[in-house]
C-alpha positions as CSV (number, residue, x, y, z in Angstrom):
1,X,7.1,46.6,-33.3
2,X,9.8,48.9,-31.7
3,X,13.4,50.2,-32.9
4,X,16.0,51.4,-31.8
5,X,19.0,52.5,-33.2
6,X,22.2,53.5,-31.4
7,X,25.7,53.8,-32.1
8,X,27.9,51.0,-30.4
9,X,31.0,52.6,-29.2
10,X,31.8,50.3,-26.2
11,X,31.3,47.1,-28.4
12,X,33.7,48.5,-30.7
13,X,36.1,48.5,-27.8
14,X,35.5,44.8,-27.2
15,X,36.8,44.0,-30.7
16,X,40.0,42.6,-29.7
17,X,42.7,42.5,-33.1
18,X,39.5,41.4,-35.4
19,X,40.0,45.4,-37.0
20,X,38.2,44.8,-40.5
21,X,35.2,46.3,-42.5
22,X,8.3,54.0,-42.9
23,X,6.4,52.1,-43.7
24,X,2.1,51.5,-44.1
25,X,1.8,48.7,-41.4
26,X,0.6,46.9,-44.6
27,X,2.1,43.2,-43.0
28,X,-0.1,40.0,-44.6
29,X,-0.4,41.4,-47.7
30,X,2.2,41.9,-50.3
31,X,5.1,40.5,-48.1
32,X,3.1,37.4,-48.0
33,X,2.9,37.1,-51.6
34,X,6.7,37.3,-51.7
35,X,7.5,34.1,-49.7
36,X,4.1,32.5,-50.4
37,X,2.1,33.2,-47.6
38,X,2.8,29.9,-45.7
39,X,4.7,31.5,-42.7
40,X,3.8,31.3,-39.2
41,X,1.6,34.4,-38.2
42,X,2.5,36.4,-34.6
43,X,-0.4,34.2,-33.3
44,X,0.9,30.7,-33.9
45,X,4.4,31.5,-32.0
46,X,5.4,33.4,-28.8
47,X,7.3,36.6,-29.5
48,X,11.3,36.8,-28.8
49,X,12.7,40.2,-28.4
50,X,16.0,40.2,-30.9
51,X,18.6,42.2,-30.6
52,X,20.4,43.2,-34.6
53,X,23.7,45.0,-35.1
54,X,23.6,46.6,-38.6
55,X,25.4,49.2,-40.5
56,X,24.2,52.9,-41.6
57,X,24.2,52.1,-44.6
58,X,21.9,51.7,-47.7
59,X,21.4,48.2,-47.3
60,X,20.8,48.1,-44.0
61,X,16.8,49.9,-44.7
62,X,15.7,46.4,-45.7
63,X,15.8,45.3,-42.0
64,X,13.9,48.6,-41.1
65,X,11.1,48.2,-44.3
66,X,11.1,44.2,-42.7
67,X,10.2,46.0,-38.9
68,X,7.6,48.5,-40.4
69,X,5.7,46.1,-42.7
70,X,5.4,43.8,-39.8
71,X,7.0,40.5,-41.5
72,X,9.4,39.9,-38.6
73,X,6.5,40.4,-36.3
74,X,4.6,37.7,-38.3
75,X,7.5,35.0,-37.3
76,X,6.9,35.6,-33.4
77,X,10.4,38.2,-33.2
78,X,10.5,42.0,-31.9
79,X,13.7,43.5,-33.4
80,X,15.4,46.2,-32.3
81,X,18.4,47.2,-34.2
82,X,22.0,48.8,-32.9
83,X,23.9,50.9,-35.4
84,X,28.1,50.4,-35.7
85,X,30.8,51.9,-38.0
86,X,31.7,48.2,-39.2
87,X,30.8,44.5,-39.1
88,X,33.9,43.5,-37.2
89,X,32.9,46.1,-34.6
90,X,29.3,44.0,-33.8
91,X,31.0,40.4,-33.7
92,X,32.9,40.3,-30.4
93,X,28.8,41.8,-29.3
94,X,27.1,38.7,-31.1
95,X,29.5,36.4,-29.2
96,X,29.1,37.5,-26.0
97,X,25.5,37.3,-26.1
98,X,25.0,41.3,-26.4
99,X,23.1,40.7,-29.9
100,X,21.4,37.6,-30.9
101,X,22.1,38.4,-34.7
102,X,23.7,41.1,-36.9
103,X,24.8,41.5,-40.0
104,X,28.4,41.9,-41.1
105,X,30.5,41.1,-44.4
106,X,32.3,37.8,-45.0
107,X,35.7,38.8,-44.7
108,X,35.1,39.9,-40.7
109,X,33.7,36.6,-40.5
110,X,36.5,34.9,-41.8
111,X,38.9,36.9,-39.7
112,X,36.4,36.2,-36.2
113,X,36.6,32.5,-36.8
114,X,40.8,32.0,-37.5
115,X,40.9,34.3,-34.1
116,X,38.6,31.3,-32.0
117,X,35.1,33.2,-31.8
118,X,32.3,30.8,-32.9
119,X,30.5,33.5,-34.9
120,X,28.6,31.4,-37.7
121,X,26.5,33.1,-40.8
122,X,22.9,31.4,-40.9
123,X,21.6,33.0,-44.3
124,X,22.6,35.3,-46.8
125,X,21.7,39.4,-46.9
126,X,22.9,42.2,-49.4
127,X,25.1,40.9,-52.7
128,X,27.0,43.3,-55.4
129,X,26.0,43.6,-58.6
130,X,27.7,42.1,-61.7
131,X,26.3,44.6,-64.3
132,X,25.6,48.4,-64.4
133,X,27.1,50.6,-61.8
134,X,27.9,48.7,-58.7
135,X,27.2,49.6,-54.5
136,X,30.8,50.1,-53.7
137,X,33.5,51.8,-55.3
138,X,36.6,54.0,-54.8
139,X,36.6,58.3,-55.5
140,X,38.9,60.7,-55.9
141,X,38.8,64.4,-56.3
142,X,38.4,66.0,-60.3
143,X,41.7,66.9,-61.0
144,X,43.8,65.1,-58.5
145,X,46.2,63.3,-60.8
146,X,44.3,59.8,-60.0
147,X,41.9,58.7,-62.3
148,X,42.6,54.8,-62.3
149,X,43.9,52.2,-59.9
150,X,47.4,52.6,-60.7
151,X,47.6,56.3,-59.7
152,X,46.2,54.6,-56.2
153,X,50.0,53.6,-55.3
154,X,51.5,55.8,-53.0
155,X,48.6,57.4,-51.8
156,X,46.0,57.6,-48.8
157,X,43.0,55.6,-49.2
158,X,39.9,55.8,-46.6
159,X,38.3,52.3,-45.3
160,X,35.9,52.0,-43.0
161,X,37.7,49.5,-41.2
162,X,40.9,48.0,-42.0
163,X,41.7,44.5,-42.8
164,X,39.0,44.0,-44.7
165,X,36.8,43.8,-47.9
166,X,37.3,47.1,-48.8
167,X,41.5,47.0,-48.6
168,X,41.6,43.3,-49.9
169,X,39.9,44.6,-53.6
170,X,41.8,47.4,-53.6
171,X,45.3,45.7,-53.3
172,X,43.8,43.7,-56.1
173,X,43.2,46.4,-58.4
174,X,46.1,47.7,-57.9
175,X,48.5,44.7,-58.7
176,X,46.1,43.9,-61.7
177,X,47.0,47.2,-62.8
178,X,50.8,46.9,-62.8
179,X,51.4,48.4,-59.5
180,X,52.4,47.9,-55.7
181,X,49.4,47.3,-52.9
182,X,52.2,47.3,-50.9
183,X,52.9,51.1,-51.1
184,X,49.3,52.4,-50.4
185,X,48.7,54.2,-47.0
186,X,45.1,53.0,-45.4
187,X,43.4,54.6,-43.0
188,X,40.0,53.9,-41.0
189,X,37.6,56.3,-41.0
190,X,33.5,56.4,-41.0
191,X,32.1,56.4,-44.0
192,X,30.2,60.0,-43.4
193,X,33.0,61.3,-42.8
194,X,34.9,60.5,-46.1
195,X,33.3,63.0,-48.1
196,X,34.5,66.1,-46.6
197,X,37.7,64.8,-45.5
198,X,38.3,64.2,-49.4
199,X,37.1,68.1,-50.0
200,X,39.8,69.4,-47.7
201,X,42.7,67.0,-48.7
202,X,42.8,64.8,-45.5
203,X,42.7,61.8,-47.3
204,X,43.4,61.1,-51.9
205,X,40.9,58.1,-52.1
206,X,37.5,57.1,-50.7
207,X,36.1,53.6,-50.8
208,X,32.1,54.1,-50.4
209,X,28.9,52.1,-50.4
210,X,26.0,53.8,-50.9
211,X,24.6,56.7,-50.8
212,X,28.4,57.9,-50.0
213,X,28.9,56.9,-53.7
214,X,26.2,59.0,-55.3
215,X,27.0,61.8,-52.6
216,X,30.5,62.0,-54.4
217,X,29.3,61.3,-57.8
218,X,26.7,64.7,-57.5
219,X,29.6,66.8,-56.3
220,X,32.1,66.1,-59.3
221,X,34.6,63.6,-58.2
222,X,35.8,60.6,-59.7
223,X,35.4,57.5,-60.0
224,X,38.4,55.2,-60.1
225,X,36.8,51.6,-60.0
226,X,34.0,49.8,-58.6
227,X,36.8,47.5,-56.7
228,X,34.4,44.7,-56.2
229,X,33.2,44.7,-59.8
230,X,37.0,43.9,-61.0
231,X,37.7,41.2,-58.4
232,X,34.7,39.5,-56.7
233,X,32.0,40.5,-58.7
234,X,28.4,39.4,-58.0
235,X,30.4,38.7,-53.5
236,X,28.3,39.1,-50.4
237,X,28.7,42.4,-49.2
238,X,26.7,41.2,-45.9
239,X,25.9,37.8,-44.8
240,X,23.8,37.5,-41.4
241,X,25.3,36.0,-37.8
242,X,24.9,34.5,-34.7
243,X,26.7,32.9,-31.9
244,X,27.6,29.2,-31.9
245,X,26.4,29.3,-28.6
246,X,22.7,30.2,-29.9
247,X,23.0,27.7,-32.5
248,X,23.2,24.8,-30.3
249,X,21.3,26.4,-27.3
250,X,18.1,27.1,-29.6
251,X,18.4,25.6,-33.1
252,X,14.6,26.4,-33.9
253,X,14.8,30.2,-32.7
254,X,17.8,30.5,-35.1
255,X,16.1,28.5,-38.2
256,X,12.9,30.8,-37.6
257,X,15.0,34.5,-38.0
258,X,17.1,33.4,-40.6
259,X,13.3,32.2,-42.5
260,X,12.4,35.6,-41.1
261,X,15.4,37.4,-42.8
262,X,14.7,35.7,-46.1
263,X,11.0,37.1,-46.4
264,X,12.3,40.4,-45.8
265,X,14.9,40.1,-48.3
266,X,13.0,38.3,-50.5
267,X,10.6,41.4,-50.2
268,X,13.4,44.4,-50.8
269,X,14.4,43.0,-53.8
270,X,10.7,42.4,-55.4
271,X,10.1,46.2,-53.6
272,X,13.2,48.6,-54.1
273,X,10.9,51.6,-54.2
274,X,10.2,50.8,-50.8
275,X,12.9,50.4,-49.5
276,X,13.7,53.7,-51.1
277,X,11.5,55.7,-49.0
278,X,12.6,53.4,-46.1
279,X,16.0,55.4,-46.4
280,X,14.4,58.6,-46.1
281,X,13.6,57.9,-42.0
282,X,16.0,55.3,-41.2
283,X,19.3,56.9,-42.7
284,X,17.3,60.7,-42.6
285,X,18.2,60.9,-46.3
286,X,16.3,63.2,-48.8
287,X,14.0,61.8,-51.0
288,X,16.3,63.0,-54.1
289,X,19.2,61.2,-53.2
290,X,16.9,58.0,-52.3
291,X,15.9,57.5,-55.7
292,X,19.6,57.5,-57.0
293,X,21.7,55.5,-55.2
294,X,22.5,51.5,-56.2
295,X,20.4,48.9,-54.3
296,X,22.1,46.0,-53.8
297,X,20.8,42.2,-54.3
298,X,18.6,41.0,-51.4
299,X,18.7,37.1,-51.6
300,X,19.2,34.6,-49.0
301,X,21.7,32.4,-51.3
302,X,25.1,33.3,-51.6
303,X,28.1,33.0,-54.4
304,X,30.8,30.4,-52.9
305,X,32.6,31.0,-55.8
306,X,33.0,34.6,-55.3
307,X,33.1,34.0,-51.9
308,X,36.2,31.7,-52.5
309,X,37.9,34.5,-54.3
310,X,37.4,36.8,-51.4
311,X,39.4,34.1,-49.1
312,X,41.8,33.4,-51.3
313,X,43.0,37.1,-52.1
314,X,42.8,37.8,-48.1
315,X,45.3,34.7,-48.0
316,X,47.6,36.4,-50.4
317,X,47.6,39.7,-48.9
318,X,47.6,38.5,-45.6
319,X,44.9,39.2,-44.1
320,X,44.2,36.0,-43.1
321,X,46.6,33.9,-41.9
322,X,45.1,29.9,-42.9
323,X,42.8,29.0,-46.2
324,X,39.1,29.1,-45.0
325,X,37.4,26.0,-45.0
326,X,34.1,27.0,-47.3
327,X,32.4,23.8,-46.3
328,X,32.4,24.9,-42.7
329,X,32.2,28.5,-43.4
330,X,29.3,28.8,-45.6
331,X,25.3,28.0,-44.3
332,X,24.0,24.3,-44.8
């Protein structure tokens, strides 16, 4: 089965005002065990070449580990996956046919929908934790005068993308803290690129996933508050999605990935160590760093009660403009 990854510049252009957020070949053995070995094979279905967008990010490796140990091969799909700086970046690309499937977080999703795409998530992905250290949090230099989300008003704060997860839990910490979202500057920048912009005083304040997190942890700074943690705990941090227009066009092709999706996931989370040296090709990281950063939950089922926290504190900072429907919104 082939990858490919490549940045998506031009379908980040096509985003219109939605600005948000190797493996042994070993396939049939262990991966069956996961999801208990009652999955179509390669031979009982004809293969579909699949387009993904995804994220580099930690999370993200799972798709690759589910490519290398040959479990989306065994549902009759060749994936190949495109690599963008956030989920709201890939959607406009899903729509228009561009990518059958990618994953993105919820609160993109939310924001695609109120603007009139028919983007719809089929099956859950990644989740943060509730205990322990969680996969996303917000750093600032050792001796920069912030050391909890209060000191956060007033200052710069990197996102990845704005209008999303990342600035919604944030606010939040903030006002549960005593002070004003309403006086913190955001800016959008890549998530590589945080680390030294922090160094050289381009920015006060990070948010991270991983292995940005641990990257700041090892050089000293500190940690303010794992943001999710203290308002959504336990929220999917990515949920995957297709096109309404693939939904109704081919309901079975749809059903089939998302099963597909839910071996691999299903697999990650009963096998983090490989998806640990997964990391080490797809995101080039050193083998070191793979052992310490946070894994996220893989599962295919989703908190709707987190997920109804996310909506409602994107209503009240206005982010969104209408309540979401959660009936609609989330998978039957």
């Amino acid at each position: 089965m082939r990858t490919k990854t490549y940045l998506v510049g031009a379908i980040a252009a096509l985003s219109l005002t939605l600005a948000g957020c190797s493996g042994n070949g070993s396939a049939g053995t262990e991966a069956d065990e996961v999801a208990g070995g009652d999955e179509p094979t390669a031979d009982d279905v004809e293969t579909v070449s699949i387009t993904m967008g995804i994220l580099p990010i930690v999370p993200s490796a799972a798709l690759q580990l589910g490519i290398d140990e040959g479990i989306f091969e065994q549902h009759g799909f060749d994936v190949s996956l495109e690599t963008g700086q956030g989920g709201a970046a890939l959607l406009p690309a899903v729509v228009s046919g561009q990518m059958e499937f990618a994953i993105s977080n919820p609160l993109s999703i939310m924001l695609a929908r109120g603007e009139g795409l028919d983007v719809r998530m089929i099956t859950g992905y990644s989740h943060s934790l509730t205990e322990g250290d969680d996969v996303t949090s917000i750093w600032a230099l050792l001796d920069s005068g912030i050391s909890e989300p209060a000191d956060l008003e007033g200052k710069t704060v990197a996102v990845n993308t704005l209008r999303t997860m990342g600035e919604v839990s944030i606010n939040e910490i903030v006002r549960q803290a005593g002070g004003d979202p309403g006086n913190i500057q955001f800016v959008e920048m890549g998530f590589p690129d945080m680390p030294a912009a922090l160094e050289n005083g381009n920015i006060d304040v990070a948010w991270v996933p991983e292995p940005f997190q641990t990257i700041l942890k090892n050089s000293g700074a500190e940690l303010i508050s794992y943001n999710y943690r203290e308002t959504m705990a336990g929220v999917s941090t990515m949920s995957v999605i297709t096109a309404g227009d693939l939904i109704e066009s081919d309901p079975e092709l749809v059903e089939r990935f998302a099963a597909a999706v839910d071996e691999v996931t299903a697999y990650a989370q009963a096998n983090p160590d490989r998806v640990r040296e997964t990391l080490t090709t797809f995101l080039e990281m050193d083998e070191e760093l793979a052992a310490q950063v946070v894994m996220e939950d893989f599962r295919a089922e989703m908190d709707r009660d987190a997920m109804q926290r996310l909506a409602d504190l994107a209503l009240e900072y206005e982010v969104l403009t209408e309540p979401v429907d959660m009936d609609g919104f989330m998978p039957s």
